[in-house]
PDB file of N, CA, C and O in Angstrom, chain B, residues numbered from 101:
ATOM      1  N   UNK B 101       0.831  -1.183   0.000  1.00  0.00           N
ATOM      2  CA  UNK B 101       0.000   0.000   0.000  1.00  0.00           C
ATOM      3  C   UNK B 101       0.875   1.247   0.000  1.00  0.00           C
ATOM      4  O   UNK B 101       1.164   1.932   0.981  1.00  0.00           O
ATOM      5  N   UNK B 102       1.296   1.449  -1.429  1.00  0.00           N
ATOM      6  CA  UNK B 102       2.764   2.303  -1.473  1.00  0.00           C
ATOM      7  C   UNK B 102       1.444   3.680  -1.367  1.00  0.00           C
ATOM      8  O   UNK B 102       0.280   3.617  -1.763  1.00  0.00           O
ATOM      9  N   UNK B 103       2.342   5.151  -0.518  1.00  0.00           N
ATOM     10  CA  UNK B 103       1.331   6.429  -0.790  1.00  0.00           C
ATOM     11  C   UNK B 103       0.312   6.350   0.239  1.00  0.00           C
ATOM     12  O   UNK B 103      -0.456   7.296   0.059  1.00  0.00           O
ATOM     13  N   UNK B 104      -0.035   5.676   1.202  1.00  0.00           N
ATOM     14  CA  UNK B 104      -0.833   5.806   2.046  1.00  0.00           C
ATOM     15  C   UNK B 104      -1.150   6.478   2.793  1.00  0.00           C
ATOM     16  O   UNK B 104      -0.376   6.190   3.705  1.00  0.00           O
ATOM     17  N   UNK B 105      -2.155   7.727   3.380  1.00  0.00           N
ATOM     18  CA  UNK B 105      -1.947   8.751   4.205  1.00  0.00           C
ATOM     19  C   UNK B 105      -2.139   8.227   5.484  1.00  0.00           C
ATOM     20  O   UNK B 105      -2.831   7.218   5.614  1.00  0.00           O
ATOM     21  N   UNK B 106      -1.566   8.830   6.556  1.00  0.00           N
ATOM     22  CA  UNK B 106      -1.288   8.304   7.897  1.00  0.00           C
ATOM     23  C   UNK B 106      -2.896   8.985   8.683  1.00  0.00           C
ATOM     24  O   UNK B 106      -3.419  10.035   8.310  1.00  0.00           O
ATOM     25  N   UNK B 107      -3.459   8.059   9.842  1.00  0.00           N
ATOM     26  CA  UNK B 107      -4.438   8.584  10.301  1.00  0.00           C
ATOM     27  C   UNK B 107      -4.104  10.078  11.062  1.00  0.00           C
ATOM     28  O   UNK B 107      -3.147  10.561  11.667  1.00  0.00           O
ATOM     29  N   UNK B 108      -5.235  10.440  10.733  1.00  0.00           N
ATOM     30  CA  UNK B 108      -4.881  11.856  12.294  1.00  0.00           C
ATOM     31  C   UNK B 108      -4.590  11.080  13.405  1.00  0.00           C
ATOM     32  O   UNK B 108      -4.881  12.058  14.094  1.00  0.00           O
ATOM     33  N   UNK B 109      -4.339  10.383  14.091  1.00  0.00           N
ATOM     34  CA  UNK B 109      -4.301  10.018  15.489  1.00  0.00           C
ATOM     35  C   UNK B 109      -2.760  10.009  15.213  1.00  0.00           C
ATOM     36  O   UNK B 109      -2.139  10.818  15.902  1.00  0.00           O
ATOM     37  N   UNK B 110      -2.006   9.244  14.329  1.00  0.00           N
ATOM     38  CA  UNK B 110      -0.924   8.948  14.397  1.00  0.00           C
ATOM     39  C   UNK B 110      -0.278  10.359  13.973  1.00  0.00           C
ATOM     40  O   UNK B 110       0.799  10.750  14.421  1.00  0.00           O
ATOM     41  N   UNK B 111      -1.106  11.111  13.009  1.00  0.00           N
ATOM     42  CA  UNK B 111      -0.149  12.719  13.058  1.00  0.00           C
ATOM     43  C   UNK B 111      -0.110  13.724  14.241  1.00  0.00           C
ATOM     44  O   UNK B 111       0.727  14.612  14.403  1.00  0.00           O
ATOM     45  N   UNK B 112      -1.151  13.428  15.024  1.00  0.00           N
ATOM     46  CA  UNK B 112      -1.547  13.984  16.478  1.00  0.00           C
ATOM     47  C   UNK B 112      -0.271  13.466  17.148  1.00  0.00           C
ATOM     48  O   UNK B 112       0.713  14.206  17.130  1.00  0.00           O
ATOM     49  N   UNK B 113      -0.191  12.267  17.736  1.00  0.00           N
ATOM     50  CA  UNK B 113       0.631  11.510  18.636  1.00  0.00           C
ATOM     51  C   UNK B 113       2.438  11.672  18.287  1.00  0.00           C
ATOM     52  O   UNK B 113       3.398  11.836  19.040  1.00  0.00           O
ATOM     53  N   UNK B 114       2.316  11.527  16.681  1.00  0.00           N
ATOM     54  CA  UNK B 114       3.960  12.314  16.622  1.00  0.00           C
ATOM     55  C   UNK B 114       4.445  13.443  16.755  1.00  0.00           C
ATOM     56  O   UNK B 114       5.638  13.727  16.856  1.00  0.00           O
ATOM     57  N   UNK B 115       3.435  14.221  16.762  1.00  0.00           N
ATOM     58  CA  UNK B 115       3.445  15.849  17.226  1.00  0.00           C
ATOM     59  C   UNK B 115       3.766  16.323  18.387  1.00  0.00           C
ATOM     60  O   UNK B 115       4.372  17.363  18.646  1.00  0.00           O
ATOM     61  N   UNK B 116       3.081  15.041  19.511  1.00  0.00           N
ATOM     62  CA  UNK B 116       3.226  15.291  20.697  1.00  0.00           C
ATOM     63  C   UNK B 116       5.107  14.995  21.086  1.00  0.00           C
ATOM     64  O   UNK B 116       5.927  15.591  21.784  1.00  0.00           O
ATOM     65  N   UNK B 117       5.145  13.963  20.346  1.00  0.00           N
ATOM     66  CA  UNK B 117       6.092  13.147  20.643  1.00  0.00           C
ATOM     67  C   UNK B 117       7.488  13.951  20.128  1.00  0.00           C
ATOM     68  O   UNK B 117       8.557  14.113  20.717  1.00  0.00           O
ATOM     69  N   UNK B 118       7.018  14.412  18.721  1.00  0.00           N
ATOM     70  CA  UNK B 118       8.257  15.525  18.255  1.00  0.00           C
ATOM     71  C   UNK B 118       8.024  16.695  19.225  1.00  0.00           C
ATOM     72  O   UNK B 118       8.924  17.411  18.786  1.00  0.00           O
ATOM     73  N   UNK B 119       7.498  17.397  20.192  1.00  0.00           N
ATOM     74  CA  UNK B 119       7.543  18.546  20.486  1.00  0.00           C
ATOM     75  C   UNK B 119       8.433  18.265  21.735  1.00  0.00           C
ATOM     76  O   UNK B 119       9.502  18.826  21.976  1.00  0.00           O
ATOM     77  N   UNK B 120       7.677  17.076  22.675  1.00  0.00           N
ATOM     78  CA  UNK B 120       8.613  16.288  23.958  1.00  0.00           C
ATOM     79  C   UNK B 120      10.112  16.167  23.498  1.00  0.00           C
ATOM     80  O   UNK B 120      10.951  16.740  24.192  1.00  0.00           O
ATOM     81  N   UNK B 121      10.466  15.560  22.531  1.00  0.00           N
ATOM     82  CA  UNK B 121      11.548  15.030  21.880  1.00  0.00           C
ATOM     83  C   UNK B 121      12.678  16.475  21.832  1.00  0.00           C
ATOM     84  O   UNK B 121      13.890  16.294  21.945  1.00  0.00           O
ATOM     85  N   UNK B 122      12.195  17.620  21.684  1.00  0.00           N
ATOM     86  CA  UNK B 122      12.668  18.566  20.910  1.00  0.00           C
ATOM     87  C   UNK B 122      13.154  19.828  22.199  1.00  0.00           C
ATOM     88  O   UNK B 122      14.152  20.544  22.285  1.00  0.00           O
ATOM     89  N   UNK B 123      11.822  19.660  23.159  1.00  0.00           N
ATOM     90  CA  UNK B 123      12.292  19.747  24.345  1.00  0.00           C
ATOM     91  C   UNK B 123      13.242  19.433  25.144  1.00  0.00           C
ATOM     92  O   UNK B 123      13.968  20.315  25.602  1.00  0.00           O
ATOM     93  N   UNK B 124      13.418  18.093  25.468  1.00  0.00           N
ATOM     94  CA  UNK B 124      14.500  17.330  26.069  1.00  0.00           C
ATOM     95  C   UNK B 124      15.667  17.698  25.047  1.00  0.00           C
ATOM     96  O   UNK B 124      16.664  18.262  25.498  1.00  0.00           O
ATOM     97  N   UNK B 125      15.596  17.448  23.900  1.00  0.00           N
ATOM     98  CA  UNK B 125      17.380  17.890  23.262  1.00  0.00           C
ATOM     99  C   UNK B 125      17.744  19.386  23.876  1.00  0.00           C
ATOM    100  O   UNK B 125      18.878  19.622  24.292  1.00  0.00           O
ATOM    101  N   UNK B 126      16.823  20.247  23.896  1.00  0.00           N
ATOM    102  CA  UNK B 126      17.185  21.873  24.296  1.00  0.00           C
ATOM    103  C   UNK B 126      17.777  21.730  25.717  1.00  0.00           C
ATOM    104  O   UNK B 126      18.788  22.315  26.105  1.00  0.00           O
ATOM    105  N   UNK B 127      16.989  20.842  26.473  1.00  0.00           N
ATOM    106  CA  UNK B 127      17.714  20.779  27.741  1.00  0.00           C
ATOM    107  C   UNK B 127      18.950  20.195  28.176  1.00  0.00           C
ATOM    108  O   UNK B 127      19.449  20.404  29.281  1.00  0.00           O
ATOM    109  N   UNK B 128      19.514  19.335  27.130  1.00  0.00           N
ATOM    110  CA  UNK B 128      20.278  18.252  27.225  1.00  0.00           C
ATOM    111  C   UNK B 128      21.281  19.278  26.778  1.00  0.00           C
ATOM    112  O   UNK B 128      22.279  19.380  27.491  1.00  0.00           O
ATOM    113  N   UNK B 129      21.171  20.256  25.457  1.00  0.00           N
ATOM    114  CA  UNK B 129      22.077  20.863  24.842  1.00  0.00           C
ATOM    115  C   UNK B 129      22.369  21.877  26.244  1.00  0.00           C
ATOM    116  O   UNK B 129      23.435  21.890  26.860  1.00  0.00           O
ATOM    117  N   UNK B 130      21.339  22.585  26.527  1.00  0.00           N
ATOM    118  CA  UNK B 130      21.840  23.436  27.546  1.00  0.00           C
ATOM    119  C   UNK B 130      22.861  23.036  28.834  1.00  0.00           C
ATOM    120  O   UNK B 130      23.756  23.693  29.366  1.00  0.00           O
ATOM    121  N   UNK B 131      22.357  21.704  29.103  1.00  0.00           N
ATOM    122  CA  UNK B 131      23.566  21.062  30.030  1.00  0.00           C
ATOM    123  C   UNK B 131      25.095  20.815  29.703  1.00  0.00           C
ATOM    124  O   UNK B 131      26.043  21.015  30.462  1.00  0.00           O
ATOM    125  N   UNK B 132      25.124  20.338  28.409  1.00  0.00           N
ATOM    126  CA  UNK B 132      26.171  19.963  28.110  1.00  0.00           C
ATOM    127  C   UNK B 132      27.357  21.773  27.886  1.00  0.00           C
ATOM    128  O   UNK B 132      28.530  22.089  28.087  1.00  0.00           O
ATOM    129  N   UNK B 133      26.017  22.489  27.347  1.00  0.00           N
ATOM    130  CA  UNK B 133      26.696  23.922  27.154  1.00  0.00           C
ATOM    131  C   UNK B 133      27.332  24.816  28.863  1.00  0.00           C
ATOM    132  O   UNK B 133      28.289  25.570  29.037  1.00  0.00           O
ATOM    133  N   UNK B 134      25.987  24.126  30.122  1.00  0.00           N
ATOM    134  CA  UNK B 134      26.711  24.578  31.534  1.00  0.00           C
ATOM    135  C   UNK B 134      27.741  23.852  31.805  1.00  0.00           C
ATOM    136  O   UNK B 134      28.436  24.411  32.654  1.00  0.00           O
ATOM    137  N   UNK B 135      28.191  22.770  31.437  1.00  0.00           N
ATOM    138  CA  UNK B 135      28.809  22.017  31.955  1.00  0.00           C
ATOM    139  C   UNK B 135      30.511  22.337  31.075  1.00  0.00           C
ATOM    140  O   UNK B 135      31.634  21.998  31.447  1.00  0.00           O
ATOM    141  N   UNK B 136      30.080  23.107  29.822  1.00  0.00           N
ATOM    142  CA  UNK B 136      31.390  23.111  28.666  1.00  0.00           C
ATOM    143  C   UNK B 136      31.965  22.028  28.168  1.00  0.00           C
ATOM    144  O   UNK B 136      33.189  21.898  28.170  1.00  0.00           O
ATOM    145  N   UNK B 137      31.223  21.218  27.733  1.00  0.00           N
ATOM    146  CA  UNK B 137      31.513  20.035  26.857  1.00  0.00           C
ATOM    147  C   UNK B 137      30.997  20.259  25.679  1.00  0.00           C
ATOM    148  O   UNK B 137      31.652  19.681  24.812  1.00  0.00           O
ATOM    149  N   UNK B 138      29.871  21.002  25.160  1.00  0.00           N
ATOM    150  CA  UNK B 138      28.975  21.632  24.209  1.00  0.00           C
ATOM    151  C   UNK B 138      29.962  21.446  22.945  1.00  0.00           C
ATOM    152  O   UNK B 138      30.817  22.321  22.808  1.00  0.00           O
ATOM    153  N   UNK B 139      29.934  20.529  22.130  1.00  0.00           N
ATOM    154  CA  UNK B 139      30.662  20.394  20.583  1.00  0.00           C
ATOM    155  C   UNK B 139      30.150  20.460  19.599  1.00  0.00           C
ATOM    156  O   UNK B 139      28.996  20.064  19.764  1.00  0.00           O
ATOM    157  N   UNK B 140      30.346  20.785  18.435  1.00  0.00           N
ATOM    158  CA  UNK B 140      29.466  20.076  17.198  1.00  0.00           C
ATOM    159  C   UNK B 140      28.939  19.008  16.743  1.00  0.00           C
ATOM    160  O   UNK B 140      28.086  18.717  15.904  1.00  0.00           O
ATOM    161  N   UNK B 141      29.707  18.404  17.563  1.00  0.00           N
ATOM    162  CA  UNK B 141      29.302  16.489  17.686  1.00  0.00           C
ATOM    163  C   UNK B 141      28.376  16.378  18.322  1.00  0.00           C
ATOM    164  O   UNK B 141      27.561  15.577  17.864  1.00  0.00           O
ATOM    165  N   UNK B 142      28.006  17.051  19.615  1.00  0.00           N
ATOM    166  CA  UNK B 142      26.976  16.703  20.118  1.00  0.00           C
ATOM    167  C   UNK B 142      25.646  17.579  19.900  1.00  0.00           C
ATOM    168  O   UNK B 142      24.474  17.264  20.111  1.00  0.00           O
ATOM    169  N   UNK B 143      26.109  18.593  19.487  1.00  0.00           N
ATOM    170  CA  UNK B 143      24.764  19.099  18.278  1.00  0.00           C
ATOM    171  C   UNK B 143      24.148  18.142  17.431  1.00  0.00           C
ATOM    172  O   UNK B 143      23.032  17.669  17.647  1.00  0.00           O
ATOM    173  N   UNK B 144      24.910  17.846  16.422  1.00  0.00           N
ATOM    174  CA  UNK B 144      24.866  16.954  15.781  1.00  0.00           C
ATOM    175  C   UNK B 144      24.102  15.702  15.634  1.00  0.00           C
ATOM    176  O   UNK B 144      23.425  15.249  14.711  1.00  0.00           O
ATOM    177  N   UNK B 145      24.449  15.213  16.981  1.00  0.00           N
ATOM    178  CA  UNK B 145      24.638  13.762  17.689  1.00  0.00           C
ATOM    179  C   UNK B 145      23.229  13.723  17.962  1.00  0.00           C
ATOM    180  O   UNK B 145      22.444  12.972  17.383  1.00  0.00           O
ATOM    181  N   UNK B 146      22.808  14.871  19.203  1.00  0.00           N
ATOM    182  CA  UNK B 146      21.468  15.221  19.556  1.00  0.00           C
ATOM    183  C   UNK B 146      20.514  15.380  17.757  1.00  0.00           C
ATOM    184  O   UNK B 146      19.691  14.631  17.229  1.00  0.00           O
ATOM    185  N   UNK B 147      20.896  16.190  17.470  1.00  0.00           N
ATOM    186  CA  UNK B 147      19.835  16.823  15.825  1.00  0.00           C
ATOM    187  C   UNK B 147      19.038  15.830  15.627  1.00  0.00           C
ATOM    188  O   UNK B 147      17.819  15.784  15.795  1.00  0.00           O
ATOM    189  N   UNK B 148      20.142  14.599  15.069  1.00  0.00           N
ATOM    190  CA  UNK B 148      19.766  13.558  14.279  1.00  0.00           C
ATOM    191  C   UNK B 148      19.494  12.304  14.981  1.00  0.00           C
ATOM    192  O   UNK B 148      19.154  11.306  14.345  1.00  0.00           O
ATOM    193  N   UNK B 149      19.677  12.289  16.790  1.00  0.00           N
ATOM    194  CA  UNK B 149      19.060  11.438  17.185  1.00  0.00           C
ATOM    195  C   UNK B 149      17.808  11.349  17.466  1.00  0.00           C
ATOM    196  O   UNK B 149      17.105  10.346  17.588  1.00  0.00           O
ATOM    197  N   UNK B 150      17.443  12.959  17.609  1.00  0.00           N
ATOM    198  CA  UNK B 150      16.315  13.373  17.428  1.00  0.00           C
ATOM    199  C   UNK B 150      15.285  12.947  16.519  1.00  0.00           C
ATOM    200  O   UNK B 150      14.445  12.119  16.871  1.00  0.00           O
ATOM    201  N   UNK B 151      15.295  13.407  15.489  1.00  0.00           N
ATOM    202  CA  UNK B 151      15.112  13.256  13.856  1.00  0.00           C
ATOM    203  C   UNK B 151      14.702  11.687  13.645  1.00  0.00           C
ATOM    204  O   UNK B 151      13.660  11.177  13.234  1.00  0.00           O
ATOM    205  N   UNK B 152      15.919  11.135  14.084  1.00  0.00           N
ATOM    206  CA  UNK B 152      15.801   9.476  14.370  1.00  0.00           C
ATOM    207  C   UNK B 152      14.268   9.155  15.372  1.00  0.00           C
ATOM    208  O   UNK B 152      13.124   8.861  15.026  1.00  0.00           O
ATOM    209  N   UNK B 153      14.716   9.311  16.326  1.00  0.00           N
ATOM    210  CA  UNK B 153      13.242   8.992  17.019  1.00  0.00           C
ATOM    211  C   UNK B 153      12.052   8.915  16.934  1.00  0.00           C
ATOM    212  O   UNK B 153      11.236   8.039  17.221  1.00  0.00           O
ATOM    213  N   UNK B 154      11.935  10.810  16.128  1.00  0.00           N
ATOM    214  CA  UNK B 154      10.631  10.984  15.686  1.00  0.00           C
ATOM    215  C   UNK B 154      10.407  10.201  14.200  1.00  0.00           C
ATOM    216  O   UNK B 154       9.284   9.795  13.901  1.00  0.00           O
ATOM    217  N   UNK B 155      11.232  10.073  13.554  1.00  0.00           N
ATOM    218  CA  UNK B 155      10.627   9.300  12.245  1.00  0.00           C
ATOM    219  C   UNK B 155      10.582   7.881  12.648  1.00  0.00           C
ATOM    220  O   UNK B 155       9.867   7.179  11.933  1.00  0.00           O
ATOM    221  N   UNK B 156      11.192   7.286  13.648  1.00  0.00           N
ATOM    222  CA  UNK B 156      10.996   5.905  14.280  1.00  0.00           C
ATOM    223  C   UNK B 156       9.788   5.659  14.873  1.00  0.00           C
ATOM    224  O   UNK B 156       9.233   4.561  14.929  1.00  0.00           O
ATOM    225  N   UNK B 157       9.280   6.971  15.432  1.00  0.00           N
ATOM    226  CA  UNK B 157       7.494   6.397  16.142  1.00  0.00           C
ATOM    227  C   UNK B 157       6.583   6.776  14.975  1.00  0.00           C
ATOM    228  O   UNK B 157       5.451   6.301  14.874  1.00  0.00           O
ATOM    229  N   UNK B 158       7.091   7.630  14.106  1.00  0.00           N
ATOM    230  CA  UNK B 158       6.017   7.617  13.026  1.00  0.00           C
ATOM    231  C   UNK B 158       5.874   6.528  12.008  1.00  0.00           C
ATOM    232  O   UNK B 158       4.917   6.360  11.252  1.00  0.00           O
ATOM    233  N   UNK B 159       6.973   5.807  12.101  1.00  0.00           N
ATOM    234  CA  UNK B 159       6.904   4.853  11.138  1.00  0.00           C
ATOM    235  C   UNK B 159       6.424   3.247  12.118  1.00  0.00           C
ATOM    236  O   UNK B 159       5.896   2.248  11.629  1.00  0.00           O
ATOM    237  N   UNK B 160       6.683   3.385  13.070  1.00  0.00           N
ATOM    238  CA  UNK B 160       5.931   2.190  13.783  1.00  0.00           C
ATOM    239  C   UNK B 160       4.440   2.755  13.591  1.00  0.00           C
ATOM    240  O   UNK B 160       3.606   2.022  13.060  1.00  0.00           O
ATOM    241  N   UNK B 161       4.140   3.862  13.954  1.00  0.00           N
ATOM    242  CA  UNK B 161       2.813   4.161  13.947  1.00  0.00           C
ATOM    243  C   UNK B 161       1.887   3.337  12.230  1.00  0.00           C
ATOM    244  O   UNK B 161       0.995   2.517  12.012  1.00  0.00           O
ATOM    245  N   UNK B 162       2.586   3.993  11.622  1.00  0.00           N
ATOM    246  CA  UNK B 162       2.185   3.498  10.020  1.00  0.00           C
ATOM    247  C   UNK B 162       2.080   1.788   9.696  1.00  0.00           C
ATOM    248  O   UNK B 162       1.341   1.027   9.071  1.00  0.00           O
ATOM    249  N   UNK B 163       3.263   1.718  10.509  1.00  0.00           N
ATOM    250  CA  UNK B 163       2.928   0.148  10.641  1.00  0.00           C
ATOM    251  C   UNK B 163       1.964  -0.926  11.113  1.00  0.00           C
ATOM    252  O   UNK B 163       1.714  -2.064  10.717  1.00  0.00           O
ATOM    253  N   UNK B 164       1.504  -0.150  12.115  1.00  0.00           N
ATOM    254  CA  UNK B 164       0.347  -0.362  13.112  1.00  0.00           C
ATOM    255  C   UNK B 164      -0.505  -0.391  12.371  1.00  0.00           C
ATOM    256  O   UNK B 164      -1.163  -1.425  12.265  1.00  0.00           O
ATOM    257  N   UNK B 165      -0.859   0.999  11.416  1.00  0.00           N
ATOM    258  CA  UNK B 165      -2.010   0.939  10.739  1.00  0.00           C
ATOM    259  C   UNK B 165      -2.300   0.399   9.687  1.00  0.00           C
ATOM    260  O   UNK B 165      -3.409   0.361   9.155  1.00  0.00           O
ATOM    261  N   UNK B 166      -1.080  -0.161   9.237  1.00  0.00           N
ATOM    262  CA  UNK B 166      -1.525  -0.981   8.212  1.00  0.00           C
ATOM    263  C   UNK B 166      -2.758  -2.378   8.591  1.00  0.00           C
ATOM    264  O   UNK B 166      -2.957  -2.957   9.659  1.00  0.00           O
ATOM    265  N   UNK B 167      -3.389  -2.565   7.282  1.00  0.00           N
ATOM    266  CA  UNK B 167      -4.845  -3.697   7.629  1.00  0.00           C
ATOM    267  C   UNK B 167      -4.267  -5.233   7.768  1.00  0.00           C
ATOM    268  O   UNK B 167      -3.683  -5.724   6.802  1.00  0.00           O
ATOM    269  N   UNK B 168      -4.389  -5.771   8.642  1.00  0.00           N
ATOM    270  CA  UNK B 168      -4.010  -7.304   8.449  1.00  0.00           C
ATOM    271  C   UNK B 168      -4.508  -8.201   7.283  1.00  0.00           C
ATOM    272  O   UNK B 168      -5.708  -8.143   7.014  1.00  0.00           O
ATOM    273  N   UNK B 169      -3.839  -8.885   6.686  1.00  0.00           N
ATOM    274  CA  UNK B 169      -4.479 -10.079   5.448  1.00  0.00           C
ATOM    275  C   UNK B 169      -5.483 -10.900   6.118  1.00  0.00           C
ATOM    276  O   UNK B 169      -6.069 -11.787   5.497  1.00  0.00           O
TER     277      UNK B 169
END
């Protein structure tokens, strides 16, 4: 079912989940910045683990919704 649009529930729930997600990196960055360890690596590191996560619950989500045979 190539093109399938995702339910609202599952665009609701990653929203929540990207905003939580996006939160915690700001705080994490800010620590690492009190603490002076703050690198590009861990910009970085954080960005796309980020990024990672949220396209990881959206794509379980999609999975979910797919119809059983």
């Amino acid at each position: 079912m190539q093109g399938e649009k995702p339910q609202q529930s599952i665009v609701k729930e990653t929203k929540r989940i990207g905003v939580g997600t996006v939160i915690m990196l700001v705080v994490m960055l800010a620590i690492y910045a009190v603490l002076g360890k703050f690198t590009v690596g861990v910009l970085l590191g954080g960005l796309l683990g980020s990024a990672y996560a949220i396209f990881n619950f959206f794509m379980l989500g999609m999975t979910l919704q797919k119809p059983r045979p």
